[in-house]
C-alpha positions as a printed Julia matrix, in Angstrom:
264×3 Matrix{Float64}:
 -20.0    14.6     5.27
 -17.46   12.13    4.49
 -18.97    9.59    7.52
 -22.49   10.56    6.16
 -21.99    9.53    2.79
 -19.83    6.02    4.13
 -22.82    5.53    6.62
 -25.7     5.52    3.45
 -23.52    2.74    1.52
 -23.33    0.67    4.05
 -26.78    1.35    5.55
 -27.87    0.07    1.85
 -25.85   -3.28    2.0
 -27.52   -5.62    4.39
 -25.64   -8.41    6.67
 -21.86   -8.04    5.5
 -18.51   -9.82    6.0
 -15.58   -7.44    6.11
 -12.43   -8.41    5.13
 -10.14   -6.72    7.59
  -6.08   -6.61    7.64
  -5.35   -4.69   10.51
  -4.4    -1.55    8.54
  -6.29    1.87    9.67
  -8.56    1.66    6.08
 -10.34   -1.47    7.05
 -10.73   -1.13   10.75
 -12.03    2.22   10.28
 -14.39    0.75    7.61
 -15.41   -2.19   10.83
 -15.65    0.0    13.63
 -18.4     2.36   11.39
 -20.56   -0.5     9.78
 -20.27   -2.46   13.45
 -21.4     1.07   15.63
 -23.9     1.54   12.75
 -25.37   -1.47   11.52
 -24.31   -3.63   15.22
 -22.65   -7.24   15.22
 -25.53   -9.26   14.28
 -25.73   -7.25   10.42
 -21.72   -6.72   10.91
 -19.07   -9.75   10.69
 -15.42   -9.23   10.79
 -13.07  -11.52    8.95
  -9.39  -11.67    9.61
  -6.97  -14.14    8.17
  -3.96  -15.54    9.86
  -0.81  -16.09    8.01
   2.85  -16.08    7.6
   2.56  -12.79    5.71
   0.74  -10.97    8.16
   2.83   -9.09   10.71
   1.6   -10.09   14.46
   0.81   -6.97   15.54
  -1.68   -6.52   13.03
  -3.32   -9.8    14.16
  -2.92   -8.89   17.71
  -4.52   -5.29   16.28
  -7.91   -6.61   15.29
  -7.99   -9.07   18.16
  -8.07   -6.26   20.5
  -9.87   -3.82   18.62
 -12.54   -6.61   18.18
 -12.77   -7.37   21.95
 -13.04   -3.22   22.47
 -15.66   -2.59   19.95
 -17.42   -5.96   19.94
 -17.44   -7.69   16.58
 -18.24  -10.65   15.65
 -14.42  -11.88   14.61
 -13.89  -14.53   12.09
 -10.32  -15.49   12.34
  -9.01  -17.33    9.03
  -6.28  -19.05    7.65
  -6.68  -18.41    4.08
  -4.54  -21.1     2.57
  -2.14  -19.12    0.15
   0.62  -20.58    1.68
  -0.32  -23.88    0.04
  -0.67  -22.36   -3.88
   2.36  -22.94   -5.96
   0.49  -20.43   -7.79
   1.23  -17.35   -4.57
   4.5   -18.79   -3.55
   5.89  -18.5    -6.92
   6.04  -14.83   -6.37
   4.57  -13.94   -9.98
   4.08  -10.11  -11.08
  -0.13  -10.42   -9.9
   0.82  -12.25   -6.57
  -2.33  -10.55   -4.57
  -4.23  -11.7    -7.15
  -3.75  -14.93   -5.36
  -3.73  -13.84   -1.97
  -7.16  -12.08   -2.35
  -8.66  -14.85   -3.93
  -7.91  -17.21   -1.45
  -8.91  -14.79    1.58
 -12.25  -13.73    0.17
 -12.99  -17.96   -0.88
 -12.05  -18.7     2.89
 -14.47  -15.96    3.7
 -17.07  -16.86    1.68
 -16.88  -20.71    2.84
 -17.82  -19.38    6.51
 -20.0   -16.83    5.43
 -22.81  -15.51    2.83
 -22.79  -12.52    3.71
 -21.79   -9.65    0.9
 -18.13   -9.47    1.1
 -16.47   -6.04    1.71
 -13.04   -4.9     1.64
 -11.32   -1.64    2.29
 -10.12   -0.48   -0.9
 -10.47    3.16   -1.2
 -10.29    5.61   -4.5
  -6.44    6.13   -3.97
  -5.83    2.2    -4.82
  -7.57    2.76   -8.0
  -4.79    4.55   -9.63
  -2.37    1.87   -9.01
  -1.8    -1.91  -10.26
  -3.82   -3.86   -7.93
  -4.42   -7.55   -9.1
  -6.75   -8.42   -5.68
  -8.97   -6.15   -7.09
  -9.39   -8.47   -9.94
  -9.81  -11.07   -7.87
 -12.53   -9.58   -5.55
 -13.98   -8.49   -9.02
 -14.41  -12.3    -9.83
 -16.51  -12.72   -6.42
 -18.36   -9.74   -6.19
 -16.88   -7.94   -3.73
 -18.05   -4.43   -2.87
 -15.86   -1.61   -1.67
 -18.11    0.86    0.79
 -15.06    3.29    0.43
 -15.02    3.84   -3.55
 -18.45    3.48   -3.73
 -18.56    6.46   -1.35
 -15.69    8.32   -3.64
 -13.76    8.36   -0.38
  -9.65    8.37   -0.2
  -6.92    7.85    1.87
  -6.52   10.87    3.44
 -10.56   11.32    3.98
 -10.18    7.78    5.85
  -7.42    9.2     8.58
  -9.55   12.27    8.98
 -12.39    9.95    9.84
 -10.62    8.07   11.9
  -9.65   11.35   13.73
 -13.25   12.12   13.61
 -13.93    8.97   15.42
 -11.38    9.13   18.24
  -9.34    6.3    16.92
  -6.1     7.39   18.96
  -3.06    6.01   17.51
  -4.99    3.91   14.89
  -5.72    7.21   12.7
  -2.08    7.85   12.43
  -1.11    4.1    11.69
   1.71    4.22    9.39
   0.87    2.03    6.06
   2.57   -1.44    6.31
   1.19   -3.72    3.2
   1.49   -7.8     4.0
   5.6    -8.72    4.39
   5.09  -10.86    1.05
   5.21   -7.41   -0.66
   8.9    -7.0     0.84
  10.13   -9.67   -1.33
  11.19   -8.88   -5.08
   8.95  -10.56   -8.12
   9.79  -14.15   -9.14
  11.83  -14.24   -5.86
   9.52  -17.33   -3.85
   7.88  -16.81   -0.94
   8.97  -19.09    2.37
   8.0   -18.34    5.59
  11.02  -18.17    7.09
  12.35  -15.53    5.27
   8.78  -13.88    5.91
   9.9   -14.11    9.71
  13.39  -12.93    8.95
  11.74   -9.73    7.36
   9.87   -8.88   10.44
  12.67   -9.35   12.76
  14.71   -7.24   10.66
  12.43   -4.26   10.49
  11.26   -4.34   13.87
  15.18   -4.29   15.07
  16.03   -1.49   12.85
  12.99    0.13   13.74
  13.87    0.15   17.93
  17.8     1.26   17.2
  16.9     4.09   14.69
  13.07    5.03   15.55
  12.05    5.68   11.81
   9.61    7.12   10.11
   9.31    4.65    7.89
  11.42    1.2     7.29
  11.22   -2.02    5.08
  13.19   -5.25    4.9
  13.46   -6.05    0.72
  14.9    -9.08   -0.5
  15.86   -8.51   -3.79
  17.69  -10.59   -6.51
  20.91   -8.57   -6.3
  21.0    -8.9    -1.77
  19.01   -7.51    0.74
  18.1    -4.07    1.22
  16.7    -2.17    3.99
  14.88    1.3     2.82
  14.67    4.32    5.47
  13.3     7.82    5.41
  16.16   10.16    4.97
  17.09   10.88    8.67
  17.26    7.38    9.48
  19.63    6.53    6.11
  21.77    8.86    7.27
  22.05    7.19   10.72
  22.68    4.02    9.3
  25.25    4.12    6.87
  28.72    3.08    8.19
  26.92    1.36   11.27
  29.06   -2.15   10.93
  27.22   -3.39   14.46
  23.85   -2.54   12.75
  24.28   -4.79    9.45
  26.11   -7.36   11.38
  22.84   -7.67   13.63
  20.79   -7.98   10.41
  22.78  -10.69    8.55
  22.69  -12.48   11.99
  18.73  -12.72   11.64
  18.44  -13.84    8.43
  17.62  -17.57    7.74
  20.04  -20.19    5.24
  21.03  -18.89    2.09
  19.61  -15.41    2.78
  22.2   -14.27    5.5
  25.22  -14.92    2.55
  23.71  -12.17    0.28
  25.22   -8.56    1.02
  22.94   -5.81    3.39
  22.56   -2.58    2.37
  21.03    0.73    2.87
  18.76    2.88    0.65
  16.01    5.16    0.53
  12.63    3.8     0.73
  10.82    3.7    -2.21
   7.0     3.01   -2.46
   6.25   -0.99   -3.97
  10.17   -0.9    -4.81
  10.21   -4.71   -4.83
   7.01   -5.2    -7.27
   8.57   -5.6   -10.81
   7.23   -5.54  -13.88
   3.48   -4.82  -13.13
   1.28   -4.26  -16.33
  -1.73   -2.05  -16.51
């Protein structure tokens, strides 16, 4: 049912562009438009950056070679907007804009992306700005949510893909009106992929934050970590300049904890 009614929006759409991240909502949404529709109605556009962890890149690389779509590879150009780097409250408004122009530069094609109904009830500025281009959105249009997605996935065979934890771009790591600079982009990753390997969590991110840096864990993993000296020694060692002065600490993870001051 739920692949049925995805299948008759995009069936409807013509030759599309889809913007893809590496996250499990829009390679799901590639790999059933690209089975259904085939690579010459299907394009796949990716976009390259200092925000986008590798793996996710090296994700849709391979998943592209597997499935074969036609891959546009990207680099967006956010990373040269005062307007993005400055960090402001409707950042992705920004970073959208600039991925679907770089898209639609290569391409004329319909633009989709993989928003789904669950990112409707949140403060999402790129949906503004894929508003302003006419983006489409197979997955609302289809009244089809996050969970629904997985289960599709499953449906599909996906493997490991269905159960790919959520990890939004590491620009979202960083705390509002705090700028954005590569290097502490870098520092992020390397942080969160070390913690991950020593502690195996469920969940972990890096935050820099006005008041230090903070690393957030699932519960089991928090527990594991507090009092480990060798553990936040190792961190502070991998962060770049000014950034490896401010204290580490520990906390619970907490959903979009370093977006303040959002606005409906």
């Amino acid at each position: 049912m739920i692949r049925a009614k995805l299948e008759g929006v995009l069936s409807s759409l013509g030759p599309v562009t889809i913007a893809v991240s590496g996250g499990v909502d829009s390679m799901t949404l590639a790999i059933v438009a690209n089975r259904l529709l085939g690579a010459d109605t299907v394009n796949v556009g990716h976009a390259v950056s200092p925000a986008v962890q590798p793996e996710a890149t090296e994700r849709v690389r391979l998943w592209a070679d597997r499935e074969g779509w036609a891959l546009l590879t990207l680099d967006a150009g956010e990373f040269g907007d005062r307007n993005y780097l400055d960090n402001p409250v409707n950042r992705c408004f920004f970073c959208k804009g600039h991925l679907y122009g770089a898209i639609a530069r290569v391409s004329e094609r319909q633009i989709l992306s993989g928003a789904n109904m669950d990112d409707l009830g949140e403060y999402r500025p790129g949906l503004d700005a894929a508003r302003e281009v006419g983006v489409r959105h197979p997955y609302v249009e289809a009244e089809i949510d996050k969970a629904s997605i997985r289960a599709l996935a499953r449906e599909l065979g996906l493997g490991d893909l269905a159960e790919l934890p959520a990890s939004p771009c590491l620009s979202s790591r960083v705390e509002t009106a705090i700028a954005i600079e590569p290097a502490m982009l870098i520092a992020i990753h390397a942080v969160e992929k070390l913690v991950g390997a020593r502690l195996q969590p469920q969940t972990v991110r890096c935050r820099v934050r006005h008041t230090g840096v903070v690393v957030e864990l699932d519960q089991p993993a928090l527990a594991a970590a507090d009092g480990d000296r060798e553990l936040r020694a190792a961190i502070t060692a991998l962060l770049p300049g000014t950034l490896a002065a401010r204290p580490v600490r520990f906390e619970a993870y907490r959903k979009g904890s370093a977006f303040v001051g959002a606005t409906s």
